[in-house]
CHARMM internal coordinates of N, CA and C (Angstrom, degrees):
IC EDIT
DIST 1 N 1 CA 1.4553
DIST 1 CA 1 C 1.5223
ANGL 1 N 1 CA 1 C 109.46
DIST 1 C 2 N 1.1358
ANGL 1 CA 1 C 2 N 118.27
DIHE 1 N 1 CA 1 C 2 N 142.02
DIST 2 N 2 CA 1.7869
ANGL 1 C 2 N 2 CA 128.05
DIHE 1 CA 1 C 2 N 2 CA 168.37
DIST 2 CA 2 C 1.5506
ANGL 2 N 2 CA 2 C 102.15
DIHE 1 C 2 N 2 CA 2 C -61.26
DIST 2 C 3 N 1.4593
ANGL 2 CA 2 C 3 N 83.03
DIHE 2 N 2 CA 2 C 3 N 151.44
DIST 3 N 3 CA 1.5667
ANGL 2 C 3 N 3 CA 102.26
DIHE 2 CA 2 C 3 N 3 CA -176.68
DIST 3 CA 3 C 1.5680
ANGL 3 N 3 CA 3 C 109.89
DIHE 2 C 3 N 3 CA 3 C -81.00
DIST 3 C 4 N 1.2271
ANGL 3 CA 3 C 4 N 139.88
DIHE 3 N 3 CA 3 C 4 N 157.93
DIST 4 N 4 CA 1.1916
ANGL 3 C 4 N 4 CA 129.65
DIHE 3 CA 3 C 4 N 4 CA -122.13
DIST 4 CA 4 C 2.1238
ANGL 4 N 4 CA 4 C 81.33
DIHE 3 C 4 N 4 CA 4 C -122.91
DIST 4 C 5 N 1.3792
ANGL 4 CA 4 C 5 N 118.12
DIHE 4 N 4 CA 4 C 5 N 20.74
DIST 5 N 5 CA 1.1667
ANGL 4 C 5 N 5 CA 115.88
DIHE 4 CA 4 C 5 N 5 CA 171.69
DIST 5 CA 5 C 2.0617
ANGL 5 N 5 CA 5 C 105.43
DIHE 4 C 5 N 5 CA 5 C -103.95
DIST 5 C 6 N 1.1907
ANGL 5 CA 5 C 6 N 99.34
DIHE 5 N 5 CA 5 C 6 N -40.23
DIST 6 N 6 CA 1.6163
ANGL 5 C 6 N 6 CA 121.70
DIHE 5 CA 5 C 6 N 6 CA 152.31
DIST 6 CA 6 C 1.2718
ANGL 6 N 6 CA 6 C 122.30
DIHE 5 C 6 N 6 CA 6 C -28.38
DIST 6 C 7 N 1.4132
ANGL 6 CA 6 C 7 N 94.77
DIHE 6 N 6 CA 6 C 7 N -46.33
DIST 7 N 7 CA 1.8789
ANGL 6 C 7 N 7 CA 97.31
DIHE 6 CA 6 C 7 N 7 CA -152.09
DIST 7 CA 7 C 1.7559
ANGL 7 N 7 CA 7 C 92.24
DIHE 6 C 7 N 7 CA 7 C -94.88
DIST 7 C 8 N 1.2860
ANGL 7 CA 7 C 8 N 119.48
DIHE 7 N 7 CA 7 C 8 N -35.81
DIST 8 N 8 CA 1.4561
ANGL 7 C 8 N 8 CA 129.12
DIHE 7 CA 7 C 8 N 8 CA 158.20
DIST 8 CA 8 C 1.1905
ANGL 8 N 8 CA 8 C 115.70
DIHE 7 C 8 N 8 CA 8 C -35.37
DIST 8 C 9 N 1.5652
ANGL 8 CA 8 C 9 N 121.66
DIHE 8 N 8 CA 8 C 9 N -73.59
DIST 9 N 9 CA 1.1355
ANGL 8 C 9 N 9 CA 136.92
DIHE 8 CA 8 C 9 N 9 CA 161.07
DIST 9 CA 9 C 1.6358
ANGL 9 N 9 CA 9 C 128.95
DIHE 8 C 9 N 9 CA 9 C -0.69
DIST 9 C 10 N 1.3415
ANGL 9 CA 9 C 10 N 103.66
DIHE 9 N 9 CA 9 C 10 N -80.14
DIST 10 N 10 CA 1.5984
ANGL 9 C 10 N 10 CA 144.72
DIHE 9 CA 9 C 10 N 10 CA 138.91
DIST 10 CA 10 C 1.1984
ANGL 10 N 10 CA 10 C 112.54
DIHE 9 C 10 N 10 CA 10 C -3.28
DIST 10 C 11 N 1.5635
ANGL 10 CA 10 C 11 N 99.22
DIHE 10 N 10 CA 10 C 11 N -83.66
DIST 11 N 11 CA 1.5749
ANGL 10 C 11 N 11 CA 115.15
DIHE 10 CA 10 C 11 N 11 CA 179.00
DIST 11 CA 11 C 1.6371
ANGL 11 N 11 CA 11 C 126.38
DIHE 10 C 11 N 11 CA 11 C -67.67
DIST 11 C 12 N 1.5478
ANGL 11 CA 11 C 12 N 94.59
DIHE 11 N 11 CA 11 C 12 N -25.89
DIST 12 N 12 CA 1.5265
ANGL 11 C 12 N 12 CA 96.73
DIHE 11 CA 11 C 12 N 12 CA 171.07
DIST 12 CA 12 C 1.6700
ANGL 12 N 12 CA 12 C 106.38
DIHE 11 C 12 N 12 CA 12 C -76.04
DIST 12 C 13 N 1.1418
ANGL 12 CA 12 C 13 N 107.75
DIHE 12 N 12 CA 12 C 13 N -51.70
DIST 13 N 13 CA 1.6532
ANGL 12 C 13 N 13 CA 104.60
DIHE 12 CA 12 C 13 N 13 CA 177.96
DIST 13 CA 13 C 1.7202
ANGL 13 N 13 CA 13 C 121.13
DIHE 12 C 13 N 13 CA 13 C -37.77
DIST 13 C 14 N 1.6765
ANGL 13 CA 13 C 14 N 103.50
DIHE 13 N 13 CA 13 C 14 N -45.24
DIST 14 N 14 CA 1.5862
ANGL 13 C 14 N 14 CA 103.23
DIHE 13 CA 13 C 14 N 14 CA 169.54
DIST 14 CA 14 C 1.5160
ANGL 14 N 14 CA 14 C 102.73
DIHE 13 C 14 N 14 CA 14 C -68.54
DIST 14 C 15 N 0.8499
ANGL 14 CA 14 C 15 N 112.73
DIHE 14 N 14 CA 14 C 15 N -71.71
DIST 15 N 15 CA 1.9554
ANGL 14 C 15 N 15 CA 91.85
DIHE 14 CA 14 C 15 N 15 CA 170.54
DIST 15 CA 15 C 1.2861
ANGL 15 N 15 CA 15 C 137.89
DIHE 14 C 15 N 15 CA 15 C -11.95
DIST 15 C 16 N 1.2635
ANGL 15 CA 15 C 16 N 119.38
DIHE 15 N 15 CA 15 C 16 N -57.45
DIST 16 N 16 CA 1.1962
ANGL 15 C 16 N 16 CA 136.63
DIHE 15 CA 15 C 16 N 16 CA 174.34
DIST 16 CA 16 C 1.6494
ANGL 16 N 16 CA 16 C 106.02
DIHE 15 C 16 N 16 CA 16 C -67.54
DIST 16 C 17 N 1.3499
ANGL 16 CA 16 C 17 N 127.17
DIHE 16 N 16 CA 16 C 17 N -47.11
DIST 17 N 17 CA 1.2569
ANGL 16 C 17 N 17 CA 134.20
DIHE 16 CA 16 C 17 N 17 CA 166.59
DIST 17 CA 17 C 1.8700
ANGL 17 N 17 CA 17 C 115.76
DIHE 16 C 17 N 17 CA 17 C -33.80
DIST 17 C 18 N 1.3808
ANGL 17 CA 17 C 18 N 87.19
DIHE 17 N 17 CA 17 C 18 N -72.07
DIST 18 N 18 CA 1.1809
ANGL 17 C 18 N 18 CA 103.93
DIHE 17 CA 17 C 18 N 18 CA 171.52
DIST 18 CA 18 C 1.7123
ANGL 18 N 18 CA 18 C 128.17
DIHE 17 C 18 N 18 CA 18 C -31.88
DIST 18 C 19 N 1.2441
ANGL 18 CA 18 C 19 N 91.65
DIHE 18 N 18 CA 18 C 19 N -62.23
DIST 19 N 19 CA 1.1443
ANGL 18 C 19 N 19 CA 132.23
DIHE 18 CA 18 C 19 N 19 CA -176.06
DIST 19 CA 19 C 1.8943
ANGL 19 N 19 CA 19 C 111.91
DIHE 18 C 19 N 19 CA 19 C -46.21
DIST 19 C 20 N 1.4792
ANGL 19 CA 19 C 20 N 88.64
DIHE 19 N 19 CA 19 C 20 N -49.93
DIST 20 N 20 CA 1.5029
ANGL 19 C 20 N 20 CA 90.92
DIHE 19 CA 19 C 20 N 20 CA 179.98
DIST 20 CA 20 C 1.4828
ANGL 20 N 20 CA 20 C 111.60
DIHE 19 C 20 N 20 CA 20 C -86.13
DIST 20 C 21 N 1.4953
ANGL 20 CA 20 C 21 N 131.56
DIHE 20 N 20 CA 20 C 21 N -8.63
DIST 21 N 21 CA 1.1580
ANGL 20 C 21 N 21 CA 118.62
DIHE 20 CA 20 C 21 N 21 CA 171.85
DIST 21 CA 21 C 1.3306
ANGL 21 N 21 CA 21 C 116.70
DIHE 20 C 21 N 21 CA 21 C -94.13
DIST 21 C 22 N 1.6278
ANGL 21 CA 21 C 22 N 123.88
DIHE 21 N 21 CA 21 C 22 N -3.58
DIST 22 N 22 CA 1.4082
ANGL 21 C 22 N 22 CA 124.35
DIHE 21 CA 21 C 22 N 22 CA 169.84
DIST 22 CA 22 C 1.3703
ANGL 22 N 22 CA 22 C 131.74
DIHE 21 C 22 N 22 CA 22 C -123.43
DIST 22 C 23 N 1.9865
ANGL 22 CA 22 C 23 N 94.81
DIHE 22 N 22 CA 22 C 23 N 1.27
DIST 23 N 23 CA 1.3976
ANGL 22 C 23 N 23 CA 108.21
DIHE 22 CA 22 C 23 N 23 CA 179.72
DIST 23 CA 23 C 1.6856
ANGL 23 N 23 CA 23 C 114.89
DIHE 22 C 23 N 23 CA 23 C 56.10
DIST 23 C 24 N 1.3400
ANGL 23 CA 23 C 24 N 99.79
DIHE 23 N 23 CA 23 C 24 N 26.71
DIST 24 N 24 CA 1.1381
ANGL 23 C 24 N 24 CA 101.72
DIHE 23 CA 23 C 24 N 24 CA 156.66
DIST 24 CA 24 C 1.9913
ANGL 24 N 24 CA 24 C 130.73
DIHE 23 C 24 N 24 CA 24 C 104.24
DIST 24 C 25 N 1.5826
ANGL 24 CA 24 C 25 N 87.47
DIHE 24 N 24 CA 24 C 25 N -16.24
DIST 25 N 25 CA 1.4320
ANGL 24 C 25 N 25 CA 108.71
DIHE 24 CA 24 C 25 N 25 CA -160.94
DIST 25 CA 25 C 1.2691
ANGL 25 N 25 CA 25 C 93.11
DIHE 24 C 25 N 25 CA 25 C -79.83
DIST 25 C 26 N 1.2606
ANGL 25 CA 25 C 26 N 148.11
DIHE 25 N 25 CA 25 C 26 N -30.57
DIST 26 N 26 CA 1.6927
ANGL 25 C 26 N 26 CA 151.66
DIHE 25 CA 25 C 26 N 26 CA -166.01
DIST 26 CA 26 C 1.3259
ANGL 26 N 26 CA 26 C 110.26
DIHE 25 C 26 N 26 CA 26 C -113.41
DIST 26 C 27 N 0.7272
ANGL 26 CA 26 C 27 N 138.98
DIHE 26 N 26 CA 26 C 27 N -26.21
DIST 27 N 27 CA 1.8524
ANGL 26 C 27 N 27 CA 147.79
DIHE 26 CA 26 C 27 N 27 CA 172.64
DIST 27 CA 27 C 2.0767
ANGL 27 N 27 CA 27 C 94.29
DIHE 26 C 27 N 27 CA 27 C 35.07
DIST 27 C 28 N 1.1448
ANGL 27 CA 27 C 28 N 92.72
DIHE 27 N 27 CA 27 C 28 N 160.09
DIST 28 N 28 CA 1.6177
ANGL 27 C 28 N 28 CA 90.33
DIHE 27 CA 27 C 28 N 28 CA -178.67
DIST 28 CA 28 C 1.3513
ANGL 28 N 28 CA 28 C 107.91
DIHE 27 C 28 N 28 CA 28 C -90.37
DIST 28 C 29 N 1.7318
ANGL 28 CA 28 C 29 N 92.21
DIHE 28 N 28 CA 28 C 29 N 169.36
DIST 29 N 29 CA 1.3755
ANGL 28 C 29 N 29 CA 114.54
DIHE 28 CA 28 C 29 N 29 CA -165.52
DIST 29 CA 29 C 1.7849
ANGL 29 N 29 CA 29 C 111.52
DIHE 28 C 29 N 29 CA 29 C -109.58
DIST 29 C 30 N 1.3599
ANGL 29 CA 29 C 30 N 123.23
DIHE 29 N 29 CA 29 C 30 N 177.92
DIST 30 N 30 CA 1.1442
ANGL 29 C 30 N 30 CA 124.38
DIHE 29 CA 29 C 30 N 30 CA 154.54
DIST 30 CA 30 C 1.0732
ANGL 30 N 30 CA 30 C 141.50
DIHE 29 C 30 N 30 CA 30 C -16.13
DIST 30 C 31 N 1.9779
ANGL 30 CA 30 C 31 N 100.35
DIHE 30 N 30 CA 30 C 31 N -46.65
DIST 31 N 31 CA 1.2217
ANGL 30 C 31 N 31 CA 95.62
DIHE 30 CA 30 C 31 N 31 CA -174.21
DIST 31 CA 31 C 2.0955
ANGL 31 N 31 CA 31 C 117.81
DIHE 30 C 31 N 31 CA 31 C -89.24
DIST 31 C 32 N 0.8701
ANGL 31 CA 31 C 32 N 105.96
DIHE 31 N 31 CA 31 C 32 N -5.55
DIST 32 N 32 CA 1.2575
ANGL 31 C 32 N 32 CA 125.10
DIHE 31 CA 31 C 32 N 32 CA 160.71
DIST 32 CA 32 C 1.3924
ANGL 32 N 32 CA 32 C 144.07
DIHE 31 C 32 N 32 CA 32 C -72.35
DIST 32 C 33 N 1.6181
ANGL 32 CA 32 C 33 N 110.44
DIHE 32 N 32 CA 32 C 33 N -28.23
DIST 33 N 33 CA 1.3308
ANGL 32 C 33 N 33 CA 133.14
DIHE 32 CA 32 C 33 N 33 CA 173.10
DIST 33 CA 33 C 1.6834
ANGL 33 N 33 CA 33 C 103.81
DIHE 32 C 33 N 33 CA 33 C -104.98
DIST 33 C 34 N 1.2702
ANGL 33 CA 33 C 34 N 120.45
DIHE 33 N 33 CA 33 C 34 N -46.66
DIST 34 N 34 CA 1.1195
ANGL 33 C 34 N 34 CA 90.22
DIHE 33 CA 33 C 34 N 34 CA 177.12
DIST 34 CA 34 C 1.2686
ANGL 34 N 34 CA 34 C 153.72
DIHE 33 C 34 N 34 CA 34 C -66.57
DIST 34 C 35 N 1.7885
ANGL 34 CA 34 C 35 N 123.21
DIHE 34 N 34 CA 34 C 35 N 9.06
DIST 35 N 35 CA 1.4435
ANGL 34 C 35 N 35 CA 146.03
DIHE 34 CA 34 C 35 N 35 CA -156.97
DIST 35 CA 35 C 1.8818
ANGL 35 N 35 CA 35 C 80.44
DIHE 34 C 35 N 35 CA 35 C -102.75
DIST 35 C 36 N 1.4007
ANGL 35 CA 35 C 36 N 104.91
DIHE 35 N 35 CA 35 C 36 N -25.42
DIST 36 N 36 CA 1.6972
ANGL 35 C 36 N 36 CA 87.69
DIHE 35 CA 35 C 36 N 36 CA -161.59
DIST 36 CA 36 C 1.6936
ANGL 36 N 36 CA 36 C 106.88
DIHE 35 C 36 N 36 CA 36 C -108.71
DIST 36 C 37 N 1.0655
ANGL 36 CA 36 C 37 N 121.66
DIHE 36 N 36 CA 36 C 37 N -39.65
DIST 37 N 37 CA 1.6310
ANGL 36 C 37 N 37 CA 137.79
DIHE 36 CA 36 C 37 N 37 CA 161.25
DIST 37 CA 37 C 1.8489
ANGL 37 N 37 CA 37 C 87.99
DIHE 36 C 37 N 37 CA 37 C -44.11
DIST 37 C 38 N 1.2795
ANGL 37 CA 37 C 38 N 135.56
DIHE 37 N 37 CA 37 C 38 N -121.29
DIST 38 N 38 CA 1.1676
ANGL 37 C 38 N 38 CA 137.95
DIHE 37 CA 37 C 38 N 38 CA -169.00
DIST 38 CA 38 C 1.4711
ANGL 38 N 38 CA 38 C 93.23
DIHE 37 C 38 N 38 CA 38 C 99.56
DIST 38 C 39 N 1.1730
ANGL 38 CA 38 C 39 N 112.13
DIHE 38 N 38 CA 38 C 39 N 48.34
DIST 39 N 39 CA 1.6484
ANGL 38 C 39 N 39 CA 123.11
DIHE 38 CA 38 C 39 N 39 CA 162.50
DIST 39 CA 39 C 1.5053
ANGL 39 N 39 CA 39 C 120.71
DIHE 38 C 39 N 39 CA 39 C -117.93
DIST 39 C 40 N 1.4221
ANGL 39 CA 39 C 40 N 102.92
DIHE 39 N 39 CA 39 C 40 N 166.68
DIST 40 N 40 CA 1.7448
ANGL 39 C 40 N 40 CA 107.69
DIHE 39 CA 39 C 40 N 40 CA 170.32
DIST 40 CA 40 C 1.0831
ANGL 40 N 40 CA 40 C 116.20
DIHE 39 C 40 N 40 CA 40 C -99.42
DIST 40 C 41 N 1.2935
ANGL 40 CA 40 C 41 N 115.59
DIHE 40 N 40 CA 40 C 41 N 145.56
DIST 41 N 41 CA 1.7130
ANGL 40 C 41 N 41 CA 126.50
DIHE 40 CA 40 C 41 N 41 CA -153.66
DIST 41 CA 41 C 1.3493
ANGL 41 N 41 CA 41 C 94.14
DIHE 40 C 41 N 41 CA 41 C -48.16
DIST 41 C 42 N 1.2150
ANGL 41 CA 41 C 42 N 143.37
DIHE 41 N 41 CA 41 C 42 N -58.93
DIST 42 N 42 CA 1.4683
ANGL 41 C 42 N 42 CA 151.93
DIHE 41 CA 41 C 42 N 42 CA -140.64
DIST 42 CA 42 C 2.1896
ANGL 42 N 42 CA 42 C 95.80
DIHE 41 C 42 N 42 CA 42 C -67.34
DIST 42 C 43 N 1.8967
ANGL 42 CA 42 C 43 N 107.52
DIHE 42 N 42 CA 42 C 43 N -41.18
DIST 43 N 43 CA 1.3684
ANGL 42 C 43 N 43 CA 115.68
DIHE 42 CA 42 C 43 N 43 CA -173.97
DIST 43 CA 43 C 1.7803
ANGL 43 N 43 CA 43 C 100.73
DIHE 42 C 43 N 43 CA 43 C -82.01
DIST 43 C 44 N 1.4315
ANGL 43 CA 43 C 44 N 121.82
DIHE 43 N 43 CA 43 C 44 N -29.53
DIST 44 N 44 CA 1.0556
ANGL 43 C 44 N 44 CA 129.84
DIHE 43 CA 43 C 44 N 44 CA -177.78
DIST 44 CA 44 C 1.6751
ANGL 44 N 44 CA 44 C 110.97
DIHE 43 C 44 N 44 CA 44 C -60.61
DIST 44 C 45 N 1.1682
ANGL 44 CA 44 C 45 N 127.63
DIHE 44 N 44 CA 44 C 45 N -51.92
DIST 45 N 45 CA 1.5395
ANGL 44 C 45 N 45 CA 159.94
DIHE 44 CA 44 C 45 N 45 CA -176.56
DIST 45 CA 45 C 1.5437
ANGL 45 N 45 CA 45 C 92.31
DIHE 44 C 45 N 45 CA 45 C -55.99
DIST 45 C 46 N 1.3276
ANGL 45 CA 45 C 46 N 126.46
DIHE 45 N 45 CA 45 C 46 N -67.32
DIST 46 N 46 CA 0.9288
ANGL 45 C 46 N 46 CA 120.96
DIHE 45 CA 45 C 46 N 46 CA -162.42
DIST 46 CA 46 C 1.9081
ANGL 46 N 46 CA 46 C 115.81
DIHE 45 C 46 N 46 CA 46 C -85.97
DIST 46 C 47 N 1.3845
ANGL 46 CA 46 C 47 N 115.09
DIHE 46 N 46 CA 46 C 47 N -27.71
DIST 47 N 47 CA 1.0799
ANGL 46 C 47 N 47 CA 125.77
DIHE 46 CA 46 C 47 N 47 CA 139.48
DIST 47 CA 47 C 1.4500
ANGL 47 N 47 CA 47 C 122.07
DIHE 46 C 47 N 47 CA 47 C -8.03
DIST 47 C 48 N 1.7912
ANGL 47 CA 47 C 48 N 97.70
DIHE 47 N 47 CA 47 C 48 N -74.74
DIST 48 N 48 CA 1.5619
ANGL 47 C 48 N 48 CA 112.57
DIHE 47 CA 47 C 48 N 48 CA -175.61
DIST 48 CA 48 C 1.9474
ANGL 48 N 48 CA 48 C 104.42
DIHE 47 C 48 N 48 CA 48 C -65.47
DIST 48 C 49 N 0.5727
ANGL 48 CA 48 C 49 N 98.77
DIHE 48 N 48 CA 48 C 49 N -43.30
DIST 49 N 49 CA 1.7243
ANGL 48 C 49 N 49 CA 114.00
DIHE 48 CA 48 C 49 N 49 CA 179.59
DIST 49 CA 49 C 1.1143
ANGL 49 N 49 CA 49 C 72.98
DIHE 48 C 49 N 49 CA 49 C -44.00
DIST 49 C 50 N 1.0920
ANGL 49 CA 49 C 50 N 130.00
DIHE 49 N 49 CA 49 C 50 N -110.38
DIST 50 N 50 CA 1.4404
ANGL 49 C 50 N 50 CA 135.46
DIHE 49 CA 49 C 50 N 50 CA -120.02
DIST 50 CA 50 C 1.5423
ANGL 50 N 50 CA 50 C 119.60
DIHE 49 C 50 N 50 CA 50 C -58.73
DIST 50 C 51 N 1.8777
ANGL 50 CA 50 C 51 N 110.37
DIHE 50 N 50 CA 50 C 51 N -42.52
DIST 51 N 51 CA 1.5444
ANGL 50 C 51 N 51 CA 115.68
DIHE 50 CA 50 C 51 N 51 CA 151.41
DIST 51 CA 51 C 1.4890
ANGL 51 N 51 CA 51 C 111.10
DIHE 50 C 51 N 51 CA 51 C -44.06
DIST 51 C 52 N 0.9020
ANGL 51 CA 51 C 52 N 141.18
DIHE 51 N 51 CA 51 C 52 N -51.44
DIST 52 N 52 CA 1.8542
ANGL 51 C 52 N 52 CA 143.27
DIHE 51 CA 51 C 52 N 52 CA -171.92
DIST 52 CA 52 C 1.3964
ANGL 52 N 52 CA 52 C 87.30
DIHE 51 C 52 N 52 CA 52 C -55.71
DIST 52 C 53 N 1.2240
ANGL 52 CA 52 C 53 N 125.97
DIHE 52 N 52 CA 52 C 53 N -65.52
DIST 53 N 53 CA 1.3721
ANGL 52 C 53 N 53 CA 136.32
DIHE 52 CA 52 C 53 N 53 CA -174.68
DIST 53 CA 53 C 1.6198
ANGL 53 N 53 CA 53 C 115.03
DIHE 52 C 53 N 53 CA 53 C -15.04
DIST 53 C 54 N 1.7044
ANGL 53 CA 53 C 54 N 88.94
DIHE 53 N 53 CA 53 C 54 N -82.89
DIST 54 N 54 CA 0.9347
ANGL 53 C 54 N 54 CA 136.92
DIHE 53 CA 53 C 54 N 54 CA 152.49
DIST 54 CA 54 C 2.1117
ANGL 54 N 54 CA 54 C 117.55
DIHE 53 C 54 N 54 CA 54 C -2.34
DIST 54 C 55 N 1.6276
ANGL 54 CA 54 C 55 N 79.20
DIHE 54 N 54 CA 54 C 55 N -81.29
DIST 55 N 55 CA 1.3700
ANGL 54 C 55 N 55 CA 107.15
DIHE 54 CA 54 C 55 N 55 CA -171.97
DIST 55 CA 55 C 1.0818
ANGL 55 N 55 CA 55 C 128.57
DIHE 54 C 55 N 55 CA 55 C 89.92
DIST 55 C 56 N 1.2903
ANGL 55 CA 55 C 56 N 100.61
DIHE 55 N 55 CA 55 C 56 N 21.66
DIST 56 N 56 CA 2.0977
ANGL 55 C 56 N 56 CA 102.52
DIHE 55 CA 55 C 56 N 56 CA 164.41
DIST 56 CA 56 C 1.4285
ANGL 56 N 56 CA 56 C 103.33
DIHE 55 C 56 N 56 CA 56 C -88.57
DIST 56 C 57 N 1.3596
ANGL 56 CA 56 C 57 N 128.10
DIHE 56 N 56 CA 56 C 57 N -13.02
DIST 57 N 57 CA 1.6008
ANGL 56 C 57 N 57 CA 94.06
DIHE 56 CA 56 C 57 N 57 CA -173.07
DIST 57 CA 57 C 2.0769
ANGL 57 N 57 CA 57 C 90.97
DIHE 56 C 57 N 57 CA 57 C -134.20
DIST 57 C 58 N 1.2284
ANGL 57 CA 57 C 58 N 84.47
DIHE 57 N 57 CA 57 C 58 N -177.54
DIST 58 N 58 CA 2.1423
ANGL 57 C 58 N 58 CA 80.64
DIHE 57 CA 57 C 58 N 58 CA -172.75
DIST 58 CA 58 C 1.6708
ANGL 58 N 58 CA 58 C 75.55
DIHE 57 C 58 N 58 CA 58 C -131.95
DIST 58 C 59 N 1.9358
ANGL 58 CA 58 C 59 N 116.97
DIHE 58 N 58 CA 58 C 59 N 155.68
DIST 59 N 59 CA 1.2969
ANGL 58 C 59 N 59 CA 119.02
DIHE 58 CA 58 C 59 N 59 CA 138.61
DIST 59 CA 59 C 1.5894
ANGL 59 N 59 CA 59 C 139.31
DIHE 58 C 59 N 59 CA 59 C -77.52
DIST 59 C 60 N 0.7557
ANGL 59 CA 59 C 60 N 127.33
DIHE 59 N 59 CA 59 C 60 N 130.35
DIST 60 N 60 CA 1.5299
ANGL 59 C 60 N 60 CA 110.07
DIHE 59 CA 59 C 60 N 60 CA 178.77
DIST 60 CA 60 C 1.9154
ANGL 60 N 60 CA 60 C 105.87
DIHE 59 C 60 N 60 CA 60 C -94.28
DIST 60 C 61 N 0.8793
ANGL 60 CA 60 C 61 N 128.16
DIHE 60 N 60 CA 60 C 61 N -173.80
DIST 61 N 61 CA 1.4506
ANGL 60 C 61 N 61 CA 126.79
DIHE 60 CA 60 C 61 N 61 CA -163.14
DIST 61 CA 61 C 1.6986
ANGL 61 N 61 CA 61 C 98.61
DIHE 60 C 61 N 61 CA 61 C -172.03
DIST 61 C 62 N 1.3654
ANGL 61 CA 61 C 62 N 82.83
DIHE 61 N 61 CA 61 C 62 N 84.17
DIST 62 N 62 CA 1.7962
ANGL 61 C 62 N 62 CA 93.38
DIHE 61 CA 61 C 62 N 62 CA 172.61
DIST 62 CA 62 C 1.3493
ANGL 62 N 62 CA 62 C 114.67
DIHE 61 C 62 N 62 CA 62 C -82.37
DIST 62 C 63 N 1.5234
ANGL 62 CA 62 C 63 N 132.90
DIHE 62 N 62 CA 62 C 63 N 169.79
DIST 63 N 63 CA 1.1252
ANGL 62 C 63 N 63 CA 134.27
DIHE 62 CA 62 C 63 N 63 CA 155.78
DIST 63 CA 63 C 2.1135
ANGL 63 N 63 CA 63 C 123.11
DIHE 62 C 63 N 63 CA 63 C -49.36
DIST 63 C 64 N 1.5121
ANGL 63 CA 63 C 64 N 97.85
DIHE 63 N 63 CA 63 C 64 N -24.87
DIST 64 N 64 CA 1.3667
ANGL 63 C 64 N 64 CA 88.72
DIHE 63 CA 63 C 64 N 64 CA 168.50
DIST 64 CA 64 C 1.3402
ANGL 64 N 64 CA 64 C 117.94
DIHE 63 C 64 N 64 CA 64 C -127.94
DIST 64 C 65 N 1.2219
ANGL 64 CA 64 C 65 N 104.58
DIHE 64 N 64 CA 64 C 65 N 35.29
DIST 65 N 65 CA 1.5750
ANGL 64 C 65 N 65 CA 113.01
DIHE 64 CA 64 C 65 N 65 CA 176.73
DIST 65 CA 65 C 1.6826
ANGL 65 N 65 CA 65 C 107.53
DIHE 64 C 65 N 65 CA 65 C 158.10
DIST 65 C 66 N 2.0171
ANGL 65 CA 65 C 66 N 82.02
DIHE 65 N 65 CA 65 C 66 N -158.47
DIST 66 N 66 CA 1.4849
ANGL 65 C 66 N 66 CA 97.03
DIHE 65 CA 65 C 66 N 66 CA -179.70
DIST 66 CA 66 C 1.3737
ANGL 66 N 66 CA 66 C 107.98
DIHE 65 C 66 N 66 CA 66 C -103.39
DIST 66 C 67 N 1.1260
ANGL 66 CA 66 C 67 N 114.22
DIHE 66 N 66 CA 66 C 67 N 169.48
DIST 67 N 67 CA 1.7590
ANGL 66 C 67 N 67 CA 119.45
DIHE 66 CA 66 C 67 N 67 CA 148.36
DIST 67 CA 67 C 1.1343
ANGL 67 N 67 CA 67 C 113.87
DIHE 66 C 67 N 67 CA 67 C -145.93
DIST 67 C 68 N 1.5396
ANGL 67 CA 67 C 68 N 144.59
DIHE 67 N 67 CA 67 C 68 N 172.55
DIST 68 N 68 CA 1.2214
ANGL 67 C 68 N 68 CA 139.06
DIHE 67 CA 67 C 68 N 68 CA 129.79
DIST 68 CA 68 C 1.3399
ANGL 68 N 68 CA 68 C 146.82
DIHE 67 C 68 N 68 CA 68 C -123.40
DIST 68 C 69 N 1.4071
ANGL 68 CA 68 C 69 N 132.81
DIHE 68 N 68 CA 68 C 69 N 134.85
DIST 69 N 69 CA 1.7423
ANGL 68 C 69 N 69 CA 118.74
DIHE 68 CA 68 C 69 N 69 CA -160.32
DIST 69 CA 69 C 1.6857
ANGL 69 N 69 CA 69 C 90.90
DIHE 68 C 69 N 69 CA 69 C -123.67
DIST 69 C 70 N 1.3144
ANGL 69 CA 69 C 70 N 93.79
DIHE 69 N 69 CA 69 C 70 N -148.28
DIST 70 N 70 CA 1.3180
ANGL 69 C 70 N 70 CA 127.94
DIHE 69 CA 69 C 70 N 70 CA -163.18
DIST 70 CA 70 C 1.4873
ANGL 70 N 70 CA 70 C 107.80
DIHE 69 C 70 N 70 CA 70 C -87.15
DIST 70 C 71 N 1.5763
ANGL 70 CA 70 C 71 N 134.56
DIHE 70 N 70 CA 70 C 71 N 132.28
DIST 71 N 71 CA 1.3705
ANGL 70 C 71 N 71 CA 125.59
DIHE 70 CA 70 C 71 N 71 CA 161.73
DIST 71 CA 71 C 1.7356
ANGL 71 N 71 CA 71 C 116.33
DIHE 70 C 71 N 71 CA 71 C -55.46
DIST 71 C 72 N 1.0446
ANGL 71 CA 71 C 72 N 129.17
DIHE 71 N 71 CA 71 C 72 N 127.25
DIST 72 N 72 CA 1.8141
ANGL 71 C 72 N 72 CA 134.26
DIHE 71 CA 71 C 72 N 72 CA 158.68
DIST 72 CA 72 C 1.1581
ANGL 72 N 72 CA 72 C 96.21
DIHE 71 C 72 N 72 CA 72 C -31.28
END
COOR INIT
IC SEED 1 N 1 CA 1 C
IC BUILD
């Protein structure tokens, strides 16, 4: 398994991807992070915690879910 600075890496890069084609308003979803995370919800959860923490990434809280992008 990748080292868990990697898998950040990764995931921040789709972020940033993201990020620049919607400026931020859609941030990605599930189906996008999860091919690269390759965690269990319980390691995933806390994952996100810790970026929020952090402060590289913000949640958004749609009506049919989650997503997450980039802080403004």
């Amino acid at each position: 398994m990748e080292n868990m600075e990697e898998i950040e890496a990764k995931f921040l890069e789709a972020v940033k991807k993201e990020f620049a084609k919607s400026g931020g308003a859609n941030g990605i979803d599930h189906n996008v992070y999860d091919p690269i995370l390759k965690m269990t919800p319980d390691e995933k959860q806390e994952f996100f915690k810790q970026l929020i923490r952090e402060k590289k990434i913000v949640q958004i809280n749609h009506l049919n879910g989650i997503s997450f992008t980039l802080p403004k």
